[in-house]
N, C-alpha and C positions, 0 to 999 in steps of 0.2 A: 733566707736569713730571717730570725727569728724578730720583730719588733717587739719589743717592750714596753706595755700600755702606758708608759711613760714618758714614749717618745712621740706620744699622738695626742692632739685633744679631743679624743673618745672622750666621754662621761663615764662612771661608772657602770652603767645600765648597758650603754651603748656597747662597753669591752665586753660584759660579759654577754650580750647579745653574740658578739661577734664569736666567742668561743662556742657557743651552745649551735651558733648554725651550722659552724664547721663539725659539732660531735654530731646536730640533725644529718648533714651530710657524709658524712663518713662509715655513722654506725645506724643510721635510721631512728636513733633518739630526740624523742621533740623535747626538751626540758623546756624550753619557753614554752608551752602551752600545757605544762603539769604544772610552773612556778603562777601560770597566770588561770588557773582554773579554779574562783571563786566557792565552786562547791567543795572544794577539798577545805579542809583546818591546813596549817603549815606542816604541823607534823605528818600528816599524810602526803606532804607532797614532797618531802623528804625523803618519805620509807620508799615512794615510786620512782622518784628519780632517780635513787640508791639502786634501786633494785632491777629497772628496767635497763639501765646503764650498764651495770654489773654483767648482767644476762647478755646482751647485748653484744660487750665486750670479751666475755670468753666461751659464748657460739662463735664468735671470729676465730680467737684462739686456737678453739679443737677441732676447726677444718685440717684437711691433709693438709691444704696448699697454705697452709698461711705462716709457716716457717716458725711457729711457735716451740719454746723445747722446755723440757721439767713445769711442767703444768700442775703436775700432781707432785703434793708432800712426800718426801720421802720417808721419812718418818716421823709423822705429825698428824694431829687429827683433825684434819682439813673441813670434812664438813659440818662440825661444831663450831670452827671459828668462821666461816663464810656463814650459813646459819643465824650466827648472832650479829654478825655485820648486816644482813639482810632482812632477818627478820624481829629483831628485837632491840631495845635501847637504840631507836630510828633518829630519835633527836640529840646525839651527845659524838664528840668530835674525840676521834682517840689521838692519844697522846702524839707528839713530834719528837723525836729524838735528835739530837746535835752534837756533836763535835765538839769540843769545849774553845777553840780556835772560833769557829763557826757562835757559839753561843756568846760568847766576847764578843763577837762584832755586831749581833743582834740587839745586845743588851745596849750597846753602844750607840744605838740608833739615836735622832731627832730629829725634831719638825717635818719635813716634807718625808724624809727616808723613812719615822716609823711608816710611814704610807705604802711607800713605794715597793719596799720589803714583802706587806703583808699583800698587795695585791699582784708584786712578781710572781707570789707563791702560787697564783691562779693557774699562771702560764707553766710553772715548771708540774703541776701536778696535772694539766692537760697533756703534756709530753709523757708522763709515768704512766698514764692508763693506756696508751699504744705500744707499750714494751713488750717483744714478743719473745725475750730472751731472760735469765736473770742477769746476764750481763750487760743487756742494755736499758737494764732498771737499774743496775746499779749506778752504771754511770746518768743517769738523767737524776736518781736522787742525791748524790754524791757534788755533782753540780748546782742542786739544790741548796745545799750545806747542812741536809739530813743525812743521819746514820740509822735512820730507821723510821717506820710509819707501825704506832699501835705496838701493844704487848707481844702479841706473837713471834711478829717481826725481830723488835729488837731483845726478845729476851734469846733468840737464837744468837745476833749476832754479841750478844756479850758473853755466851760460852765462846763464841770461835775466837772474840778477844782474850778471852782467861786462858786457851789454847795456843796464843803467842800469834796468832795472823795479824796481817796488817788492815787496817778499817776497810778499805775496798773490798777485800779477799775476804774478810767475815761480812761484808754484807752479801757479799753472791752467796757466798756457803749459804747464809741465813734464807737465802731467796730460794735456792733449791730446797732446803731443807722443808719448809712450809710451803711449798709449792707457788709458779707463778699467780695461779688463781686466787690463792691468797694476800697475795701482794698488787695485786691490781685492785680486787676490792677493798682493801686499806686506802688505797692513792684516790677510790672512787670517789669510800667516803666524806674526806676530805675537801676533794675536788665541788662535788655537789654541795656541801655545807659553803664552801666559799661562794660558788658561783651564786648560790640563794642572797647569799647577803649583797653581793653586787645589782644583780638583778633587782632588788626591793624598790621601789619608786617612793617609799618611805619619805621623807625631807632629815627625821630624827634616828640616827643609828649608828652601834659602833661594831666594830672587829675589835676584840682583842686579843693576844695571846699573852700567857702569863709563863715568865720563866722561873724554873726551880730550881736554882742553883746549890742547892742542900744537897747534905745526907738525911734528909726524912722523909716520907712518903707523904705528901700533902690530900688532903681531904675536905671537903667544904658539906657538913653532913646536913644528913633531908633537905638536900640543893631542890630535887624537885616539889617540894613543897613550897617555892619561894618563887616560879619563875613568870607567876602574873599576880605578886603583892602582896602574897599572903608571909607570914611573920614566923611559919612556924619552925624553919631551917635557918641555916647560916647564908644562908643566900634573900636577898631584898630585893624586890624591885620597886622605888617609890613610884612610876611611872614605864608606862611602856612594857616589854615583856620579853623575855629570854626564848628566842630561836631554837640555840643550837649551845649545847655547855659542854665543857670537856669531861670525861669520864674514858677510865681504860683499865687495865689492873696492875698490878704489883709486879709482877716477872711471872706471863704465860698468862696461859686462859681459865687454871683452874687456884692464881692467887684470889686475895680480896681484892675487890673494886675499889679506886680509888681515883680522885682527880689528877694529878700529876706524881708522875715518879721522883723519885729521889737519885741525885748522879752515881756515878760507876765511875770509880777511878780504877787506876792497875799501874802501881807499882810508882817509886819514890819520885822521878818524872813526871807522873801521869802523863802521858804523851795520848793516851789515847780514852782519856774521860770522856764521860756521853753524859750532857745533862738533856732535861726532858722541860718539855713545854705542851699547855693545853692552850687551844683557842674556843675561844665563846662568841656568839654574836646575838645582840640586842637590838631591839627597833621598838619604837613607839605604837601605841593603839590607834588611838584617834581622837580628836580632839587638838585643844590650845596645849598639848604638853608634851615633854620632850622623851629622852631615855634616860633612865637616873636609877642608879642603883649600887649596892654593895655585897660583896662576895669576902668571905672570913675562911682564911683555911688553918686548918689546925692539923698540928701534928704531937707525937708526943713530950716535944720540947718547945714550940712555941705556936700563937693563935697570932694571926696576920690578917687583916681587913685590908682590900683593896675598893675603892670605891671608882667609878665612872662616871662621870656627867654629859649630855648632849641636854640639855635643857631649850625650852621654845624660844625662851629671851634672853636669857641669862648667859654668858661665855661657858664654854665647853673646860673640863677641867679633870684630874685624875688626884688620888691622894691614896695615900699608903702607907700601913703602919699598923703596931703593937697594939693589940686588943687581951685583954680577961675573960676566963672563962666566968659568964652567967652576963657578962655586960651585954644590956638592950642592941639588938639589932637597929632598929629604930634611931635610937640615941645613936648609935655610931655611925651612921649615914647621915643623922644631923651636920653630926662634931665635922667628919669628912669633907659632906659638903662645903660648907662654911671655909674650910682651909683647902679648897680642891684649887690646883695649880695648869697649867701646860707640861712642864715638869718639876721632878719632885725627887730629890736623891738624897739620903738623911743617914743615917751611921747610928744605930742603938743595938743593946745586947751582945755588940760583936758582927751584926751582919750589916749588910748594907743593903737597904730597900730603897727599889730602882720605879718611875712608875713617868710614862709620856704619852701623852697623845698628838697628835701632829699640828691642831691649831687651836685656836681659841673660838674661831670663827666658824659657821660653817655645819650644814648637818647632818654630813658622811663622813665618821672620825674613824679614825684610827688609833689604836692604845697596846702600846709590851710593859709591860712591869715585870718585876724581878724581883726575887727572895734572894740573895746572895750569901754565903756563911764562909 
């Protein structure tokens, strides 16, 4: 029976201790002594953990005995997108897909649940990267309340929905189609991004995953120019430093790169919409100060600033909401600040901006916010 690090008083550190020794033992991966190897930067111990995990995970696969099937893309070009999952853009989380059922009851979360949500998501993506089937990846992501992991993935399964299947059935389609090895290294990356931010022994830091409930493709531009304080993107950090950000592309591996997709509905029901979600994770440098910062995504109908706080003294707090093009970054992580709440749900232009973090107290947060139209 599966425990849920909810039903334990594990720590943080401690659950994800406990996943990494069952991946040390299972797959002969040490992630605790890449996450804990001082000479590496973080982003090198991101690209190894990805990468050695990855490798690790389908040498098992391509043994005879190991009951693996449709490994290989059927018609997809498998080693460009493992390649970039492996070897490039090592620090940025791709995108989540969801159900619109499933994305309602996410958006819907508070207090202890946004928590509990974002770190169940650890356990169900350690169960995705032992899937030896595409049918027992769908059902472990399915369980999940994902319809997809990354462009690849779900831009297959939104032709098998424009094809009239039902969400299960396009996502196996999708799974074969791109092949299993594709699909485990998606759930890796993931996986490994999470398990980092549990792991951190940090005191100051957040998870969060941002929903995009729209029809626009959201973008937060020259994000990496902002992610230890510098001013010169739509991304800030007044304090502490950006890990891991989301980034993915548009529909496939040869759109533009973008932060979060934009939903997919089908037909006057919509019965079967996928909205998309990125997660980010932040932690403090060192010193008396916290994680504090703000991230602006624009699209070509409106600019959205969300801000974060884990501050050293000050209550933990999130805020959201309408920005101008040319208005100070600076200035709007003030303004933000100052009015940052636990949560924060407001109605302008027509949509409704959604933004929570789990406590005020405390300095392992957790945060979902939402664009809603």
């Amino acid at each position: 029976m599966e425990i849920s690090p909810t039903q334990t008083p594990l720590s943080d550190r401690q659950f994800a201790e406990q996943i990494m020794d069952s991946i040390r033992q299972r797959h002969g991966v040490d992630l605790r002594a890449i996450f804990a190897n001082d000479a590496l930067s973080e982003r090198k111990k991101a690209r190894i953990a990805r990468v050695r995990l990855t490798e690790a995970l389908l040498d098992e696969a391509s043994r005879p005995d190991s009951g693996a099937v449709d490994l290989d893309a059927a018609d997809f070009d498998q080693d460009t997108a493992l390649a970039r999952m492996l070897d490039t853009e090592v620090d940025v989380e791709p995108n989540l897909a969801l159900a619109r059922r499933d994305a309602n009851h996410v958006m819907s979360l508070r207090g202890d649940g946004v928590r509990e949500y974002l770190t169940v998501l650890v356990r169900r993506f350690e169960n995705l990267q032992t899937a030896k089937t595409p049918g027992q990846f769908t059902i472990e992501l399915v369980s999940s309340g994902l319809a997809g992991i990354g462009a690849p993935m779900t831009a297959e399964v939104l032709r098998e929905l424009r094809a009239g299947q039902s969400l299960a059935v396009a996502i196996q389609n999708a799974i074969t189609t791109i092949g299993l090895k594709t699909a485990i290294a998606a759930a890796v990356a993931v996986l490994t991004g999470l398990l980092r931010y549990l792991a951190l022994e940090n005191p100051k830091k957040i998870l969060g995953l941002v929903v995009n409930d729209t029809d626009e493709h959201l973008v937060v531009k020259d994000w990496k120019e902002g992610v230890d304080g510098r001013t010169a993107g739509d991304l800030y950090l007044h304090s502490g430093h950006m890990a891991a950000f989301m980034q993915d592309n548009e529909r496939g591996l040869l759109s533009p790169r973008i932060q979060i997709g934009a939903r997919v509905t089908y037909g006057p029901e919509e019965p079967d919409t996928i909205v998309f979600a990125g997660l980010y994770v932040a932690n403090r440098n060192v010193g008396l100060r916290g994680t504090e910062g703000v991230m602006i995504f624009t699209s070509p109908a409106f600019r959205v600033a969300h801000l974060f706080a884990v501050p050293y003294f000050d209550d933990n707090g999130t805020y959201i909401g309408f920005v101008t093009e040319g208005e100070d970054i600076v200035k709007v992580y003030q303004d933000f600040y100052d009015k940052r709440q636990v949560s924060i749900s407001r109605t302008e232009r027509n949509y409704r901006l959604d933004a929570n973090v789990n406590a005020a107290r405390g300095g392992t947060v957790s945060c979902i916010a939402a664009i809603i139209q």
